[in-house]
C-alpha positions as CSV (number, residue, x, y, z in Angstrom):
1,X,-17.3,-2.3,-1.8
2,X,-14.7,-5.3,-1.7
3,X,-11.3,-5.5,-3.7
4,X,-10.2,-9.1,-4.6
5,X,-6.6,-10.2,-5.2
6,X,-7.5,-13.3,-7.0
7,X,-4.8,-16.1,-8.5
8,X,-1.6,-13.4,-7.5
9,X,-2.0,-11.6,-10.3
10,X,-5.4,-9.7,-10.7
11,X,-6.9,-7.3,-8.4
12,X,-10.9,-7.1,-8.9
13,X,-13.2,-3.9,-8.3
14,X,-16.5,-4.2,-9.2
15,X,-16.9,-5.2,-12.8
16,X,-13.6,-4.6,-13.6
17,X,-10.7,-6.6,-13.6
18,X,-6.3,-5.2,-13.3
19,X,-3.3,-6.8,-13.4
20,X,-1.7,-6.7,-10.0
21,X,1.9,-7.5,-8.6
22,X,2.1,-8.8,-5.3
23,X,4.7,-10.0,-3.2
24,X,7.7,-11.5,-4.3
25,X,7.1,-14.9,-2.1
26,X,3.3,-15.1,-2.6
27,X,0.7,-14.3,-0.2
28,X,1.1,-15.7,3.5
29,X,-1.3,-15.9,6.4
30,X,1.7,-15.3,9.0
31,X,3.4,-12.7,7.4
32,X,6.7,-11.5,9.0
33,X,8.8,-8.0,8.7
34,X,11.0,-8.3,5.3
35,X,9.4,-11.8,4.5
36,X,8.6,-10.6,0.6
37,X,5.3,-11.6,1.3
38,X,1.9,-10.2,1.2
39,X,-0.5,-11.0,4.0
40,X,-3.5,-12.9,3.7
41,X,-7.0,-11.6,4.4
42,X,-9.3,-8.9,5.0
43,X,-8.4,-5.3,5.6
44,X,-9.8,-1.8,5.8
45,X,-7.8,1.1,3.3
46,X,-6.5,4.0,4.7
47,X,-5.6,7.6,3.3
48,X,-4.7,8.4,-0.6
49,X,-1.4,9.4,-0.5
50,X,0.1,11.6,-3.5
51,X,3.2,13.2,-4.8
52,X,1.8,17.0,-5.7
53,X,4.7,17.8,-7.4
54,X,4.2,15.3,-10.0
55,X,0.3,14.4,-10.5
56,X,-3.0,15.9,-9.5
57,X,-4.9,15.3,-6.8
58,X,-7.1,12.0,-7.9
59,X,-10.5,11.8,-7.6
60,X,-12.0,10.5,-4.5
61,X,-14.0,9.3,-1.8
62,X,-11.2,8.7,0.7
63,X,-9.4,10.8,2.9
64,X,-5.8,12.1,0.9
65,X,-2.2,13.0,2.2
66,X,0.2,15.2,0.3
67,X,3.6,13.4,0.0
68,X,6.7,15.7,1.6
69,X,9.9,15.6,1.0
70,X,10.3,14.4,5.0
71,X,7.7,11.6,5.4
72,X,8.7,8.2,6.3
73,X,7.2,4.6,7.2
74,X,8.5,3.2,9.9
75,X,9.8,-0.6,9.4
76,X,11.7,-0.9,12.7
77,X,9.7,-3.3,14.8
78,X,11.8,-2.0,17.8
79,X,10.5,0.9,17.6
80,X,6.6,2.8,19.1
81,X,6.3,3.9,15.4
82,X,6.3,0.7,13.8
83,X,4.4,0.7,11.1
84,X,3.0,4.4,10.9
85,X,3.6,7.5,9.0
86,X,6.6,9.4,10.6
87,X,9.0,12.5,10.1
88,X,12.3,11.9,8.6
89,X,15.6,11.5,9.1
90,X,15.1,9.7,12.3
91,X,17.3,7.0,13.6
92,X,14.4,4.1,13.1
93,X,14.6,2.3,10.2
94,X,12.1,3.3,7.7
95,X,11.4,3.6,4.0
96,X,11.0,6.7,2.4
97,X,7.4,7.7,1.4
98,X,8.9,10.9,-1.5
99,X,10.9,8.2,-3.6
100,X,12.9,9.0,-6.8
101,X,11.1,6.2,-8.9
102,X,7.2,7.1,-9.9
103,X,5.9,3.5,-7.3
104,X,4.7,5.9,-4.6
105,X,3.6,9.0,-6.9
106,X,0.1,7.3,-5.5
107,X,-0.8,5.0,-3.0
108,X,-3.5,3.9,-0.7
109,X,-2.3,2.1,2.6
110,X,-3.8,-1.3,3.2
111,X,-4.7,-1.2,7.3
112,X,-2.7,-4.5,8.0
113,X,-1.4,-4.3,11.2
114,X,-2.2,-0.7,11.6
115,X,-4.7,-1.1,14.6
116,X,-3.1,-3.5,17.3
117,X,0.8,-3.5,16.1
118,X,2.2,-6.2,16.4
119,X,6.2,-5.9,16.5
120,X,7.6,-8.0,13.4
121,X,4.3,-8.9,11.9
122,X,4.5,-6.7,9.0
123,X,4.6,-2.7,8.0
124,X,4.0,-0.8,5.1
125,X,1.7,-2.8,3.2
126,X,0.3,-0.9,0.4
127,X,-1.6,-0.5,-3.0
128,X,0.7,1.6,-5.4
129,X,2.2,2.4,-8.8
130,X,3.8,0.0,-11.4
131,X,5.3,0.5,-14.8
132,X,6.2,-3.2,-15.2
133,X,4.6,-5.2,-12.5
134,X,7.7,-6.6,-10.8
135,X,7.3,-8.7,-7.6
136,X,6.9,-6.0,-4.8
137,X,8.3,-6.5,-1.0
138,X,5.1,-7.2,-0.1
139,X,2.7,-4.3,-1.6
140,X,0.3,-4.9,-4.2
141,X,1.0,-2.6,-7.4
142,X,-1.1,-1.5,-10.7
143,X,-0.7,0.8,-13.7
144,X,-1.4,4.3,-12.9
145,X,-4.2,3.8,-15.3
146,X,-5.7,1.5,-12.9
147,X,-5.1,3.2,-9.9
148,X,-6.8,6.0,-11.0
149,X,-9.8,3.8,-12.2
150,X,-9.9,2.3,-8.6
151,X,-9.3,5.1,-6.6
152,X,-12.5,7.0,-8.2
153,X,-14.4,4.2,-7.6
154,X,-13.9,2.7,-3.5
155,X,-15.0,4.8,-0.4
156,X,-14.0,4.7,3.6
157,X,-16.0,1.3,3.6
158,X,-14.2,-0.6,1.2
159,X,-12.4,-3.1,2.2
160,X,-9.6,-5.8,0.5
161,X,-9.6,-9.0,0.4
162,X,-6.6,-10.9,-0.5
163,X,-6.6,-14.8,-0.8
């Protein structure tokens, strides 16, 4: 199974076709920590993660997280947990994973720079929730909708290609 982001605005699954946002400067081939971009190329998906106290469980083939009130992404490239899931508060920079706004009630992290870190190169790249599908920091966003629709149908193979 392959996801496309084709033309910065339409993420393709199969036969089907979403709007998408994507970073606010575009897609880059050397993205940067904070650049507003979204990287370019092929990557693997991780976990499903989901706020329990606000939606169900989605159906799916992937592996799923429960969202706490203490869970973090590290964004500090100085730091050994750049750019993994971590307990918060901690005195790394990092964004919170249980947000006030609905963007993170789901999300499925994109394995960029998750497997040889590199410092700087980019963290917390992931597919999540829209309501009006605003340029992201460098994420791609859908409508819930959609997500659901996707999330039923990709598996642990599935990979994203974004070009």
């Amino acid at each position: 199974m392959l996801i496309k982001i084709k033309n910065k605005d339409h993420l393709i699954v199969d036969d089907f076709i979403f709007k998408c946002a994507i970073g606010k400067n575009n897609i880059k081939s050397k993205k940067k920590e904070g650049d507003k971009s979204t990287p370019r190329g092929i990557f693997s998906i991780g976990k499903l993660y989901y706020r329990k106290d606000r939606v169900k469980k989605p159906s799916c083939k992937i592996k799923t997280r429960i969202i706490s009130k203490n869970m973090g992404w590290c964004d500090d490239p100085e730091s050994k947990n750049y750019n993994k899931e971590i307990k918060i508060p901690t005195k790394n920079n990092h964004e919170k994973l249980f947000k006030k706004d609905n963007s993170y009630d789901y999300f499925i992290v994109i394995n960029y720079n998750t497997q040889k870190i590199k410092p700087y190169k980019g963290s917390a790249i992931f597919l999540h929730l829209t309501k009006n599908y605003k340029a992201t920091a460098g994420c791609i966003a859908v409508k819930k909708k959609d997500f659901l629709i996707i999330s039923k149908i990709i598996d642990k193979k599935t990979k994203i290609k974004i070009f």
